[in-house]
N, C-alpha and C positions, 0 to 999 in steps of 0.2 A: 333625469340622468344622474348617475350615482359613480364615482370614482374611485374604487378599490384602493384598502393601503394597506400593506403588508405591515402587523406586528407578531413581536414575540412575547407572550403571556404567560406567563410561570412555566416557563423552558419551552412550550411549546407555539410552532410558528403558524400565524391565521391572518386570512385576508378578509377583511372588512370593510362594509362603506362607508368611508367617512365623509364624503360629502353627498349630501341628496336637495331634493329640491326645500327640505325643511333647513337648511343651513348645515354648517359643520357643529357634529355632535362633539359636546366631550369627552375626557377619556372616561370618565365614569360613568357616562351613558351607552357606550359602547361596551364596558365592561358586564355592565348590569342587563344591560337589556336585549345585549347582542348575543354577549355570551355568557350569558346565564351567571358570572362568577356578582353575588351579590351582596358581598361581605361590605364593603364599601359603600357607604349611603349617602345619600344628598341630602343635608339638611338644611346649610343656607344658601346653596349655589356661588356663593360669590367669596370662595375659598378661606372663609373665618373661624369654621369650626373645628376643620380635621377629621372630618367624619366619614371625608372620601381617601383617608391618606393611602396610597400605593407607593414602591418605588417604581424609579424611573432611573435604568443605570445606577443600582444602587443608592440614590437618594429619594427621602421624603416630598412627596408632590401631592398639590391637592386637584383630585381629576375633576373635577367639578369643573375647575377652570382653566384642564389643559386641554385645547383640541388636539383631539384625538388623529388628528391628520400630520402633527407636527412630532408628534411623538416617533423617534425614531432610536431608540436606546430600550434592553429589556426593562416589560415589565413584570413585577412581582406585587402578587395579592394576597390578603389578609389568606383565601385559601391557601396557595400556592407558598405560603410560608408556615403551614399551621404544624409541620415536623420541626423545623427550626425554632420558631415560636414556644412548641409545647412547654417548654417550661417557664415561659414567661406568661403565660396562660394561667398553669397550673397555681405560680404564685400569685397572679391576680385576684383566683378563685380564692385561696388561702388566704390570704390578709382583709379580704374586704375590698378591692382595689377597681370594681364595677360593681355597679347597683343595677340600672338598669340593662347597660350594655349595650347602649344604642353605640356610643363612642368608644366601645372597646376595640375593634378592628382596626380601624385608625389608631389609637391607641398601642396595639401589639406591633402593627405595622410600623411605626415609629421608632417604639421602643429597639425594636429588631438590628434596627437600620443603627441606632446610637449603641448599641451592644457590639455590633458589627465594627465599627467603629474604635472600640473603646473607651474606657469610661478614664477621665484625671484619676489621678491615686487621693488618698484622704479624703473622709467620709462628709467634711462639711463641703468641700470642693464637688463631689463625685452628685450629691445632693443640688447643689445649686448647678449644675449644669446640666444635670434631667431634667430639674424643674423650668430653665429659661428653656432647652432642647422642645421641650414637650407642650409649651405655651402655647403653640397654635392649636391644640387639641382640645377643645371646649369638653368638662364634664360637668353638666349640673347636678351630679349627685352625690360624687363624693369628696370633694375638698382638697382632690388633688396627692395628698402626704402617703395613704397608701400604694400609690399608683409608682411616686418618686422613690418610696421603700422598697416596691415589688421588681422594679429596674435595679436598682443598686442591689439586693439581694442576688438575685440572677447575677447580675457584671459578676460580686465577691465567689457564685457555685463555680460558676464556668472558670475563672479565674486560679480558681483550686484545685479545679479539676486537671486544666492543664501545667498548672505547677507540681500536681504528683507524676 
């Protein structure tokens, strides 16, 4: 026997089973495999890497380890934000800032969420708070400094943008 739960996924509203006789899935299994949105991956299941990060009412959460039946706040996916995102994207691509790009969606999705935000003013401040912001987002490939460059880039365009 299976329990319907109504969420909202990048604006739009979908009823899903979240509970069935295999247990309550999480939100990332639900995302991935329910509905198709697969930006978000499971790497260690046990919410260490960042690789499932989605928001959740505008914060950073790792679905891996949110059941997906408690979830009751919008959520937003690496898709579902990839207009928003594009330039934080674009300057990932530009600097070096993914190699592989297993952990870029998380990655973007976080960044997003701490752009959304805003960033402290001054560059060594603005630097050390994407880098502790961004710590749950494991990359094994590139050492992090592009990634922290490509965030504070982005905060300074958009930043300029709206101060003309």
């Amino acid at each position: 026997m299976s329990q319907p739960h109504t969420l909202v996924v990048n604006g739009e509203t979908v009823e899903v089973d979240a509970i069935t006789m295999a247990g309550m899935p999480s939100l990332a299994t639900v995302l991935r495999e329910r509905l198709g949105l697969t930006a978000a991956k499971v790497a260690c299941g046990r919410g260490e890497c960042g690789a499932c990060t989605v928001l959740v009412g505008g914060r950073p959460v790792m679905g891996c380890i949110t059941p997906a039946l408690l979830v009751r706040e919008p959520v937003e996916t690496s898709e579902g934000l990839a207009a928003e995102s594009a330039d934080v994207r674009a300057c990932f691509a530009d600097t070096g800032a993914f190699q592989c790009g297993f952990c870029t969606p998380g990655q973007v999705v976080h960044a997003t969420a701490l752009l959304r935000a805003g960033l402290p003013p001054g560059e060594e401040e603005r630097h050390a708070h994407v880098r502790h912001a961004l710590s749950g987002n494991i990359c094994r490939c590139t050492g992090y400094q592009a990634i922290v460059e490509s965030v504070c880039t982005v905060a300074d365009a958009r930043e300029a943008v709206s101060a003309s």
